[in-house]
N, C-alpha and C positions, 0 to 999 in steps of 0.2 A: 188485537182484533180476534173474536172470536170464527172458529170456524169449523161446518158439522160437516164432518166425514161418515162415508160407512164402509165395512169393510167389504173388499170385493175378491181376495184371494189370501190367503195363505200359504209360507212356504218355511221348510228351513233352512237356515244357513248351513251350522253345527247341529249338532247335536242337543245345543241349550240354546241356540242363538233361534229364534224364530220371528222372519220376515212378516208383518200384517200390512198388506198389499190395499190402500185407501182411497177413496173419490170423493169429490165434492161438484156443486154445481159452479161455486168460485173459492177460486185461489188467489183471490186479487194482492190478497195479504201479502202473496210471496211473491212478487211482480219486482220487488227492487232488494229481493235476497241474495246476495251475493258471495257472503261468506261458506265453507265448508264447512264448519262447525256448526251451522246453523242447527236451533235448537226449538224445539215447543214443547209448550206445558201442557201435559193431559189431565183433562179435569174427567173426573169420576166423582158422578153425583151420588145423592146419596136418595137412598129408594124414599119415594115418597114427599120428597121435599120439592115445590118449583124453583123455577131459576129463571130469570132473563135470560132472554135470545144471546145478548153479549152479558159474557159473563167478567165480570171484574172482583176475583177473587179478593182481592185488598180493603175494595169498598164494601165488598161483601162484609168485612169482618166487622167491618165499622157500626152494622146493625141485625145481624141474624147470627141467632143463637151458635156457638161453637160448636156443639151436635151437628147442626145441620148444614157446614158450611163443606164445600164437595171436597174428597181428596186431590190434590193436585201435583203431578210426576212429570219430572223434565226430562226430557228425551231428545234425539239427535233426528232431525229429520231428513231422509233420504231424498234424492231423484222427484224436488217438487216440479211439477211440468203445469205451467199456469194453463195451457193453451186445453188440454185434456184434463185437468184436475186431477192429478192424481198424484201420488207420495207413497213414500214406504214409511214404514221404523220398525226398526231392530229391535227387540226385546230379549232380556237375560232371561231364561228361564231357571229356576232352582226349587219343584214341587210347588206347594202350599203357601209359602214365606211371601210375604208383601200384597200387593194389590195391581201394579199392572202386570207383572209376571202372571200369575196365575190368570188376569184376565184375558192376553193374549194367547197364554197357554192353549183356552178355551172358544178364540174369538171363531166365530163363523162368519160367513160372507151373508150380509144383510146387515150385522150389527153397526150400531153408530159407536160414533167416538167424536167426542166432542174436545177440539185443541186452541188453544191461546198460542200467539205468536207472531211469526217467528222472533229471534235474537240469535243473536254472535254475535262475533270478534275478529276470527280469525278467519286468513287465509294461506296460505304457503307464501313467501313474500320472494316475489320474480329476481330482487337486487341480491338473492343467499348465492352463497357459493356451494351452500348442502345445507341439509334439512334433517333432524332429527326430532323420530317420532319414538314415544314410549306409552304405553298404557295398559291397560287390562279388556274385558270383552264390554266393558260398559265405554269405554271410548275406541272401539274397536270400527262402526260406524263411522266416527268426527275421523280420524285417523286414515279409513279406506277411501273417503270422498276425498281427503287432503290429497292423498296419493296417486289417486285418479284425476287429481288436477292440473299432478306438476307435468312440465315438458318433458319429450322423450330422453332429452342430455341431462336431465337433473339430477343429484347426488342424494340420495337419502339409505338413512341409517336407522332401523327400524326395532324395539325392543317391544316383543306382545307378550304378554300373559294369558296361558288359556289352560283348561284343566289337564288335557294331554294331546299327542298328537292327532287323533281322530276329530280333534276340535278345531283346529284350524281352519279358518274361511278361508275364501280362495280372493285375492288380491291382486290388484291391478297393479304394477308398478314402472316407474319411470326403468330405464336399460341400467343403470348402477345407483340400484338398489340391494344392500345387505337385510336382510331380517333373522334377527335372534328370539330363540320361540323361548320360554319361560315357561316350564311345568306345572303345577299345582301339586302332581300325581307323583315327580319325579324331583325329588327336593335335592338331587345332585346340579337340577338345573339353575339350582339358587335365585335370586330375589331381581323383582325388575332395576328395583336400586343397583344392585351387583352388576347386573347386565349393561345397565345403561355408562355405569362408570368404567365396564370393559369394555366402551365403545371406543375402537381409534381415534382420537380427537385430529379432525382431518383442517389444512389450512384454509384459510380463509373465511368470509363470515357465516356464521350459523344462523340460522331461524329453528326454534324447538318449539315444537307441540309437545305438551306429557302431562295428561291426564290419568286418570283413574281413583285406588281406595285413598281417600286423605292422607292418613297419618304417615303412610309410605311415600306421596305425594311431596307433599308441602313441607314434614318436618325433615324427610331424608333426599330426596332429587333435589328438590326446591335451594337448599345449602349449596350443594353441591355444584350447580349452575349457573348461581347467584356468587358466589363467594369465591369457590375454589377456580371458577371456570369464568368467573367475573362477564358475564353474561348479563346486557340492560335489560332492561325490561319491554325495550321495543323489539327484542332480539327473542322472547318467549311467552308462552302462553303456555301457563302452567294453572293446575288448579284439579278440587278433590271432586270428582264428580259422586264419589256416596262415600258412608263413612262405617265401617267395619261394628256390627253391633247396633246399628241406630238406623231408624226410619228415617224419610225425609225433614221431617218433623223437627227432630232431633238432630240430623245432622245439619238444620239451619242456625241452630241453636249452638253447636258445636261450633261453625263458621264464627257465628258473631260475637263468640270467647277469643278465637284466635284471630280473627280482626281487630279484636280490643286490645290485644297482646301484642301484635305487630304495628303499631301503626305507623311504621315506614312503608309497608305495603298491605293494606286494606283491600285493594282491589283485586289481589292477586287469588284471594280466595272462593272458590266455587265459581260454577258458570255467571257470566254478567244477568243482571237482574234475577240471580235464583230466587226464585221465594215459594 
């Protein structure tokens, strides 16, 4: 379903992280969103071209020209409140580079935004004995809502990625919660991989979120979880939400090599229904 936001404040989180604070007249869409992870696709039209009120980027392709079909970027959506209409989402910001960065860089209050959605998967699963969270600032969002969910007694163990410590969001956490910050700036703090594999492995069952850049993701966590730590599949949600060097574009394309490649687990790759 589609659905037309406009923006009504702006804030920042970090330093690169910035809040676009959104309204609409209905949020019906999200009336049986349940999951933390919950995600939407932002379509960014392209100047000059019309579009149906509901936009179906897929059907789209099916007949209007490549040029003109809008760009479209998945994102984590915050604090939907059907009753008020309103939502956040987080943005990475990094200068010039990409298309919703720069345009929330710039968003001012009035502007529209027009979103497809929602989808997820996940949620923190009530029956864990702990929880373990890993990602970088593009799952830093799905991760704070996760965290913000669990009960005040819940066990979680948390591996972030952020460029230094002035970058650090400020996070909700159940009372035994550990978090391990991971540098960018400070390469003595070594890799979220590293991190996550000098987590205590504590007893009893685990539930894992761990998101973030792909190739650290899926070809180096993902092992490790999967294999060494023999972890089901009902036990994680793991997956690349962008891919080091590549547009969305490209990093769909990138997906559907290593879904070709793995086909014991096809699903495991990128957000559900990315495209």
């Amino acid at each position: 379903m589609t659905t037309h936001f406009t923006v009504t404040a702006t804030s920042w989180v970090t330093p690169t992280l910035r809040r676009i604070h959104l309204h609409t007249d209905d949020l019906s869409a999200f009336s049986s969103s349940v999951f933390t992870d919950r995600y939407v696709k932002l379509v960014f039209p392209k100047p000059g071209v019309e579009y149906p009120d509901q936009i179906d980027v897929r059907s789209l392709r099916g007949w209007m020209p490549a040029e003109d079909l809008p760009d479209v970027r998945t994102y984590t959506a915050l604090h939907p409140n059907v009753e008020t209409g309103t939502m956040d989402i987080d943005f990475v910001v990094h200068g010039d580079e990409g298309i919703a960065g720069p345009w929330a860089a710039r968003a001012a209050i009035g502007d529209p935004l027009i979103v497809n959605g929602p989808g997820g998967a996940y949620s923190p699963s009530p029956d864990a004995d702990w929880h373990l969270f890993a990602g970088d600032e593009s799952a830093i969002p799905a991760i704070g809502a996760a965290l913000a969910a669990l009960p005040a007694n819940a066990v979680a163990r948390v591996v972030l990625l952020v460029d230094s410590p002035a970058h650090q969001p400020a996070l909700t956490t159940p009372g035994d919660t550990e978090v391990t910050w991971v540098y960018r700036e400070d390469p003595t703090t070594g890799t979220v991989e590293a991190a996550v594999r000098a987590v205590e492995w504590l007893d009893g069952r685990v539930h894992a979120f761990i998101h973030g850049e792909a190739q650290e993701t899926m070809l180096g966590i993902r092992p490790y979880l999967r294999t060494e730590r023999g972890l089901g599949r009902d036990q994680l949600s793991i997956s690349g939400y962008w891919r080091r060097g590549r547009t969305e574009e490209g990093f769909r394309e990138w997906k559907t090599q290593l879904a070709k490649s793995e086909s014991d687990e096809p699903q495991a790759v990128g957000r559900p229904d990315a495209r």
